[in-house]
BADREN-273012 format. One line per 2 residues: number of its first residue (from 1); their letters; for each residue x, y, z of C-alpha. Coordinates in nm, 3 decimals, decimal comma. Layout:
BEGIN
NUM	a	X Y Z  ...
END
This chain:
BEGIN
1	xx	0,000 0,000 0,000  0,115 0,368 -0,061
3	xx	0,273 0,611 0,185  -0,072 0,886 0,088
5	xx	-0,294 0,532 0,126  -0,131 0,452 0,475
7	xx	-0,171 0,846 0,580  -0,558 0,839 0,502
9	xx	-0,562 0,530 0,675  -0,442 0,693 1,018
11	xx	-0,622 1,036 0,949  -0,961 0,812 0,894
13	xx	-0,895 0,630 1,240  -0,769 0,944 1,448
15	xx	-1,045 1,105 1,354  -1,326 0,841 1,516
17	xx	-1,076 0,757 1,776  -1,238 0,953 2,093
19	xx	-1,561 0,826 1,999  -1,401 0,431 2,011
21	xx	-1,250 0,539 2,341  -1,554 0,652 2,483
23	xx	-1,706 0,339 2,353  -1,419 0,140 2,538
25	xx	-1,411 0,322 2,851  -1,818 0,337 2,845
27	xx	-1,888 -0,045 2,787  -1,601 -0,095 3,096
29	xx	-1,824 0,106 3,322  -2,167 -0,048 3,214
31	xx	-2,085 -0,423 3,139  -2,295 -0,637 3,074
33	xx	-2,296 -1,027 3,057  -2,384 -1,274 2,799
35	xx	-2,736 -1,271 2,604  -2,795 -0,913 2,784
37	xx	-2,604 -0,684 2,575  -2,881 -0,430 2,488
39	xx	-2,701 -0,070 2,610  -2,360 -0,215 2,481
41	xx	-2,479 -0,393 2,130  -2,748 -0,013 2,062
43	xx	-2,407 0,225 2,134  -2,221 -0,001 1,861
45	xx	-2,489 0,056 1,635  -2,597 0,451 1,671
47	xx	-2,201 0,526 1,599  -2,264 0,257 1,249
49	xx	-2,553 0,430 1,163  -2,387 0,772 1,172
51	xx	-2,130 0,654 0,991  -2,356 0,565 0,708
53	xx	-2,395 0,248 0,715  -2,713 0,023 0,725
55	xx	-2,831 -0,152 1,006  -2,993 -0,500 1,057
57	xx	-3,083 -0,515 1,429  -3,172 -0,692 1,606
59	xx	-3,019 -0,958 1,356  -2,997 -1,328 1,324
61	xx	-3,310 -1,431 1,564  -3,054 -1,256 1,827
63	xx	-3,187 -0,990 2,022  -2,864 -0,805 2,094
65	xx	-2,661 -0,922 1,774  -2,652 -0,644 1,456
67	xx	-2,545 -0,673 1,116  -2,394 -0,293 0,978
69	xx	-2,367 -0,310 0,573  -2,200 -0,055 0,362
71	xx	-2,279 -0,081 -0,007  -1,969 0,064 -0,192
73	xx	-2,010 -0,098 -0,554  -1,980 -0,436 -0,722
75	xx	-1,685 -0,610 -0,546  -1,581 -0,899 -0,260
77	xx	-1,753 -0,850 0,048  -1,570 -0,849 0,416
79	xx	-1,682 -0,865 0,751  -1,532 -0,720 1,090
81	xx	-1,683 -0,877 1,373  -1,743 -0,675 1,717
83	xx	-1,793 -0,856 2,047  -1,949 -0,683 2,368
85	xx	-2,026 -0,909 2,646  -1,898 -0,878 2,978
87	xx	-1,809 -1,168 3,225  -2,001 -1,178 3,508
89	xx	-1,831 -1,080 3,841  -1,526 -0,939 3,668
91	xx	-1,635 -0,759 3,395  -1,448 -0,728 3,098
93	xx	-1,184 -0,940 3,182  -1,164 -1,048 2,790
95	xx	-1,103 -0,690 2,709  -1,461 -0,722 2,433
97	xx	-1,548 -0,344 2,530  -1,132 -0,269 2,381
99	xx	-1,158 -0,514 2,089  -1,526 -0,466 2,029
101	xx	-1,458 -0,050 1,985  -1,144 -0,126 1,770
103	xx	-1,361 -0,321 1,504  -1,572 -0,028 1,547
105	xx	-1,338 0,190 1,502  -1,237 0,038 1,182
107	xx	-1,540 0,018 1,049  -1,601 0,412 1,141
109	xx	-1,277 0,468 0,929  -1,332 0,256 0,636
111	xx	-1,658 0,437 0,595  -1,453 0,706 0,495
113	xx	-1,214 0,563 0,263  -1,516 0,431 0,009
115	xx	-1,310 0,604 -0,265  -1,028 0,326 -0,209
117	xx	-1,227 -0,012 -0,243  -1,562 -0,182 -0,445
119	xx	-1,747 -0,419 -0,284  -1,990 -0,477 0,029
121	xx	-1,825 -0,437 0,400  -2,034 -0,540 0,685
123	xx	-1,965 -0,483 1,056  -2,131 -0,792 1,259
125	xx	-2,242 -0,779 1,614  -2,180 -1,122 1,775
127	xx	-2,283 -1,139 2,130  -2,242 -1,444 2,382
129	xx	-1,957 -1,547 2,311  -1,807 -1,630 2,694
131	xx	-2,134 -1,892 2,714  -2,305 -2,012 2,407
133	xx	-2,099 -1,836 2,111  -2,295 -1,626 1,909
135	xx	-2,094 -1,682 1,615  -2,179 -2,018 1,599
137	xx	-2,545 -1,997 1,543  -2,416 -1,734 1,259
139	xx	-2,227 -1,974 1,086  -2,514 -2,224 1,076
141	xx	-2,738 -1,993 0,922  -2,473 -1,903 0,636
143	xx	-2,388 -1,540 0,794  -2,024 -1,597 0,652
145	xx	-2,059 -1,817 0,344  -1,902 -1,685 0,058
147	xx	-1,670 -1,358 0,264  -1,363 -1,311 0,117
149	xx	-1,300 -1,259 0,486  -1,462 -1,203 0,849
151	xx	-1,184 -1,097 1,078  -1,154 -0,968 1,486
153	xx	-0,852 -0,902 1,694  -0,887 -1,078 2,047
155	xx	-0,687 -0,874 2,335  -0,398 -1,002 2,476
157	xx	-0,102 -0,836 2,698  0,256 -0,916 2,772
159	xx	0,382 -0,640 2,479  0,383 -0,898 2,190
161	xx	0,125 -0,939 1,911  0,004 -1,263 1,772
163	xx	-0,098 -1,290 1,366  -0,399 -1,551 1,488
165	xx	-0,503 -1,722 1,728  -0,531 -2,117 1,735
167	xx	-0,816 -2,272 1,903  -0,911 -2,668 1,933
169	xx	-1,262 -2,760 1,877  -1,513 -2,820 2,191
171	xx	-1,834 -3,031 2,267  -1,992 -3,048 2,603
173	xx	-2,250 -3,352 2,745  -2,404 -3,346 3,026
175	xx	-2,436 -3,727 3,116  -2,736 -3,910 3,326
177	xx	-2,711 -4,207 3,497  -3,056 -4,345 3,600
179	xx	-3,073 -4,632 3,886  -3,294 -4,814 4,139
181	xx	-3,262 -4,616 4,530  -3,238 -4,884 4,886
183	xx	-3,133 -4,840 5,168  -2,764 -4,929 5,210
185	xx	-2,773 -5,145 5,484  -3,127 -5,327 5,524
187	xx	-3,176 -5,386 5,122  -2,891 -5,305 4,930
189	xx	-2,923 -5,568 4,683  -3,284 -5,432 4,572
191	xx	-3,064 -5,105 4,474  -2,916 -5,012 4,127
193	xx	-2,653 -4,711 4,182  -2,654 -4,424 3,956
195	xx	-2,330 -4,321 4,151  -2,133 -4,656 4,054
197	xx	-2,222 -4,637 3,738  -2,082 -4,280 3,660
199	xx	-1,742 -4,332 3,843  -1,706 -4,621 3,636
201	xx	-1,798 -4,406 3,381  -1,523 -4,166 3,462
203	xx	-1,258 -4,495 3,497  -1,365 -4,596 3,160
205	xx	-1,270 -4,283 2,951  -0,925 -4,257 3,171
207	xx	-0,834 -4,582 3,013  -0,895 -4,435 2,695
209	xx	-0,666 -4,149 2,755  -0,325 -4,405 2,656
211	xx	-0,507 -4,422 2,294  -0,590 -4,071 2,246
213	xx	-0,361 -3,823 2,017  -0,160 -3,551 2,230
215	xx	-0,414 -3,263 2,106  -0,759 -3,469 2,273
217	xx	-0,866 -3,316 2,590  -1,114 -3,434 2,828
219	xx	-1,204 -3,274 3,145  -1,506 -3,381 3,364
221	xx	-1,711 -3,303 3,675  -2,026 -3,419 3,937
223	xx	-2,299 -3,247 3,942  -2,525 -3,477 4,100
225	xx	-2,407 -3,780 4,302  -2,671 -3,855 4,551
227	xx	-2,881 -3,707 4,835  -2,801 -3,931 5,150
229	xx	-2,481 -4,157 5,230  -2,743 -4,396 5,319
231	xx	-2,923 -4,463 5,064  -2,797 -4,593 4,689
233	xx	-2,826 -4,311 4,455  -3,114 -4,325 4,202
235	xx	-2,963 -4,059 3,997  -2,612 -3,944 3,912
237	xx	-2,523 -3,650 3,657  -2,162 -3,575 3,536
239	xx	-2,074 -3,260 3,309  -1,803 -3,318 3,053
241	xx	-1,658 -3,156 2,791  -1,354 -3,270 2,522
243	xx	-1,129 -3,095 2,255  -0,982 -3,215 1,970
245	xx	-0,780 -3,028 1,698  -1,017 -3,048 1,407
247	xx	-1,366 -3,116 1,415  -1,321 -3,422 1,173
249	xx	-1,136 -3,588 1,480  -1,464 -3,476 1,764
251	xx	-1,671 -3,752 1,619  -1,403 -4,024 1,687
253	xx	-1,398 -3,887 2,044  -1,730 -3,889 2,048
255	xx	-1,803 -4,199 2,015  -1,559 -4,337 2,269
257	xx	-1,750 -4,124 2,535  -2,062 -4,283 2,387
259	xx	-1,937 -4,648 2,459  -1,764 -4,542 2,770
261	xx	-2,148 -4,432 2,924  -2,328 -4,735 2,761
263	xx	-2,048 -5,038 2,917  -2,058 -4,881 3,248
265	xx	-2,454 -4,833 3,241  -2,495 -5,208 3,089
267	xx	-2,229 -5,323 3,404  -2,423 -5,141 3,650
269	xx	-2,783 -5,198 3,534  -2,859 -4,857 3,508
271	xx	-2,951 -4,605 3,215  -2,758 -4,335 3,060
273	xx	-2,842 -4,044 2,860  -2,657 -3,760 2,738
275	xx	-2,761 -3,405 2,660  -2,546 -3,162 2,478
277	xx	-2,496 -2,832 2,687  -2,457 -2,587 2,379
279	xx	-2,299 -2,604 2,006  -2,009 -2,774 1,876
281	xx	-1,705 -2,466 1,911  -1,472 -2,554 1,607
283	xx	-1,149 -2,519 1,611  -0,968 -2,287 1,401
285	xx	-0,881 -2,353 1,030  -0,596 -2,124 0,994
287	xx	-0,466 -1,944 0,661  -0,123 -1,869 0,609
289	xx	-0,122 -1,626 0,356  -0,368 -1,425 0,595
291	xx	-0,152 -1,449 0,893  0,203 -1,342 0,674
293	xx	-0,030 -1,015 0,555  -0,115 -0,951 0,940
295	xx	0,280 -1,011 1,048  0,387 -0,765 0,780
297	xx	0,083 -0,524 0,862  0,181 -0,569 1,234
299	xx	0,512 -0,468 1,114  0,502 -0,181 0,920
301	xx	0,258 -0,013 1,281  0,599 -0,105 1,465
303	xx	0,415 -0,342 1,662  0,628 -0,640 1,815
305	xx	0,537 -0,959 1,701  0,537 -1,366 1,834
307	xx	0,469 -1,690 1,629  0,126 -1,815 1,692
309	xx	0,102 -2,008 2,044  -0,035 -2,388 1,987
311	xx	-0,400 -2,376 2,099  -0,503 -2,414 2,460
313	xx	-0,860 -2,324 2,420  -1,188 -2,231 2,225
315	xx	-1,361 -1,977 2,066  -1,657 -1,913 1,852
317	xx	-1,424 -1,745 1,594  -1,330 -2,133 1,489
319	xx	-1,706 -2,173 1,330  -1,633 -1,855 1,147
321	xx	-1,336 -2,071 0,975  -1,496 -2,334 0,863
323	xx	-1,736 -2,088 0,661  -1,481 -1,869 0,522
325	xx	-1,116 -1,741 0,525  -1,040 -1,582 0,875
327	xx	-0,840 -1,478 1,127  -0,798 -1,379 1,449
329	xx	-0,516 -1,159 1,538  -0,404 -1,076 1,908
331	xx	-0,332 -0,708 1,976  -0,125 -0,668 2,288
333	xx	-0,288 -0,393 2,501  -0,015 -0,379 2,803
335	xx	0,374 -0,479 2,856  0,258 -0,583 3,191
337	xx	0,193 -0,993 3,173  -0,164 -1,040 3,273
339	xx	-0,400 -1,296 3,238  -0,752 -1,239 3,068
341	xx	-1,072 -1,310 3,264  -0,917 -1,098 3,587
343	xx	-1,029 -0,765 3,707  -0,658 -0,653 3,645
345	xx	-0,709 -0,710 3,295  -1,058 -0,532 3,261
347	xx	-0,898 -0,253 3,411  -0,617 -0,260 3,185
349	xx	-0,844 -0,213 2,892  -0,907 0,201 2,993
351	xx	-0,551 0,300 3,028  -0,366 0,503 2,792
353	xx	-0,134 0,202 2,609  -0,471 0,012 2,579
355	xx	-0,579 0,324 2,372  -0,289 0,352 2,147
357	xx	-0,308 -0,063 2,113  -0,677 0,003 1,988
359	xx	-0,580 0,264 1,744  -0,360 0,058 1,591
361	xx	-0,548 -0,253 1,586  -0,768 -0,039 1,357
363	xx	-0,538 0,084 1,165  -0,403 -0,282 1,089
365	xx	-0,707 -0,395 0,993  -0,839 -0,131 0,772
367	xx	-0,528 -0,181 0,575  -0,614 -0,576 0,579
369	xx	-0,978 -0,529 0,483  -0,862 -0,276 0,218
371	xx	-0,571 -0,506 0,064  -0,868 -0,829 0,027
373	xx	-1,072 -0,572 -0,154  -0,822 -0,471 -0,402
375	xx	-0,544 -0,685 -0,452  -0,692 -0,926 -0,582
377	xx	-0,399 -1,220 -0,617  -0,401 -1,185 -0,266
379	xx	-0,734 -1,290 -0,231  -0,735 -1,546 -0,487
381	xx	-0,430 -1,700 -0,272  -0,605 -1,661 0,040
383	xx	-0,916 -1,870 -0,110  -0,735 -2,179 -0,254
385	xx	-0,560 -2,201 0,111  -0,853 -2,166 0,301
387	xx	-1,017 -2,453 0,069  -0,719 -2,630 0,080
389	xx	-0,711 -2,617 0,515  -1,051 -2,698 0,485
391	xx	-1,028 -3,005 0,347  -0,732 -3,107 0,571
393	xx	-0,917 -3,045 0,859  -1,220 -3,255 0,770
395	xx	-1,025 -3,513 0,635  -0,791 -3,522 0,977
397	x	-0,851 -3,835 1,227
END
């Protein structure tokens, strides 16, 4: 991109950036949790709309999701994607109201730089996304489908920026095991335990773990184990959730857990059922041509820079990949090393080096969003990868 193309690019974001900092500061003082964005998700949109662009809001059967669009000619169409909910206790410990305002922020200043690009940008709203993940229901509707590319930055601290961010895919059961109560001591063997049955449960998938590849993760609790030590529990209930690194591969885990709860049911004589607590999370299909334009965009802003850390979570961001190209990028907002979902990192998000991280976050990605709009080898490159990913990832066992 130019030196004059760069310069509009900063003039275009300096000139929204108080309003993104009020934003910021405003959403830190007035959180507000997952599902029950209304004041954060309606500020978002009133600074769109004055921008120009058209809303869609509520959008997506979501009460406190929005879809912005700005029409700018025939062309490839983009998306920047905002997030706004709080957690609860902490507040924004994620830092959403910092990287929420930044995709604002960029949208505000690509709204002014029409002249420089053809083609449809929209500014999406997804709430929920510390509970259910709003983007996931987006992706099953076909929100994404055919984007040249939907992209966020996620904050982060310790002084170094990430080009993406990894993330392993995530289902959650909530298991039932359904007995016959007695009385411990006077009738035992009239009694059928729920309890047995879901610690053998538990043994079962632990001597599964020597079989499963280094990236499977399995993590489990009780939530229901009995009401009196003397009598044989009727009912037991266990929580678990497991990630793999591509989606391809949850089914094969799956299915273990499956046969796990049915052999220690059928040992115990008792029933099982299982109940999924919310959508499949997917992990991320990543696209290297995207992150080497971030890294170089990342760059050019003087902004330090680490390889990608291997995954060690989820995010709703991953359903987003399987639709179409995108990333994630990781904008540090403080040298000081803290850890997200703390108060110390919600406060972090209203000092003065969180600001100057946000401008820059927006500058970075108005020059991405701009350089998928007109360069178009780029974008041809960055489609053949993501198809190419894509197929790895469903193909991967």
């Amino acid at each position: 991109m130019s030196t004059e193309t760069d310069n509009r690019i900063k003039e275009a974001v300096g000139k929204h950036f108080d309003r993104a900092k009020g934003l910021c500061a405003d959403l830190a003082s007035h959180p507000e949790i997952s599902g029950e964005e209304h004041e954060s998700s309606a500020k978002f949109v009133g600074a769109l709309k004055s921008a120009g662009y058209r809303l869609e809001y509520p959008y997506c059967g979501m009460k406190t999701a929005f879809r912005a669009v700005l029409e700018n000619g025939e062309g490839p169409a983009a998306a920047i994607l905002a997030e706004y909910d709080a957690l609860p206790g902490i507040g924004h410990g994620c830092g959403h109201n910092l990287h929420g305002s930044l995709s604002v922020l960029a949208g505000l200043a690509l709204a002014e730089l029409k002249d420089l690009f053809r083609g449809t940008l929209y500014v999406i709203g997804t709430p929920d996304e510390e509970v259910s993940g709003g983007k996931i229901a987006m992706a099953d509707r076909g929100v994404f489908d055919g984007l040249s590319l939907a992209v966020m930055m996620h904050s982060c601290a310790g002084g170094f920026c990430q080009a993406d961010m990894d993330a392993l895919s995530l289902r959650s059961y909530t298991v039932t095991f359904s007995g016959q109560t007695a009385h411990v001591a006077a009738s035992p063997w009239k009694g059928r335990s729920a309890l047995a049955a879901a610690r053998k449960f538990l043994d079962l998938v632990d001597a599964r773990r020597e079989c499963f590849t280094p990236d499977v993760k399995v993590n489990a609790i009780f939530k229901d184990g009995g009401e009196a030590v003397n009598v044989i529990p009727a009912r037991a209930e266990i929580r678990i959730e497991f990630r793999t690194d591509a989606m391809g591969k949850l089914a094969v885990v799956d299915d273990a857990i499956k046969k796990c709860a049915r052999g220690a049911a059928i040992a115990m004589d008792c029933e099982e059922s299982l109940r999924l607590n919310y959508d499949d999370f997917a992990d991320m299909v990543r696209i290297l041509p995207l992150e080497d334009g971030v890294e170089r965009i990342f760059s050019s802003l003087g902004l330090r820079t680490e390889p990608v850390s291997p995954p060690i979570g989820s995010t709703d961001m991953g359903n987003v990949s399987y639709r179409c190209p995108a990333i994630q990028p990781l904008i540090s907002i403080s040298d000081e090393a803290l850890s997200l979902h703390t108060k110390e990192f919600a406060a972090a998000t209203c000092r003065k080096e969180a600001w100057e991280s946000m401008s820059l976050g927006a500058e970075a990605l108005a020059i991405l969003v701009l350089k998928v709009f007109n360069d178009e080898d780029f974008r041809r490159k960055t489609g053949d990868e993501f198809q190419k990913r894509l197929e790895l990832k469903r193909g991967r066992l």
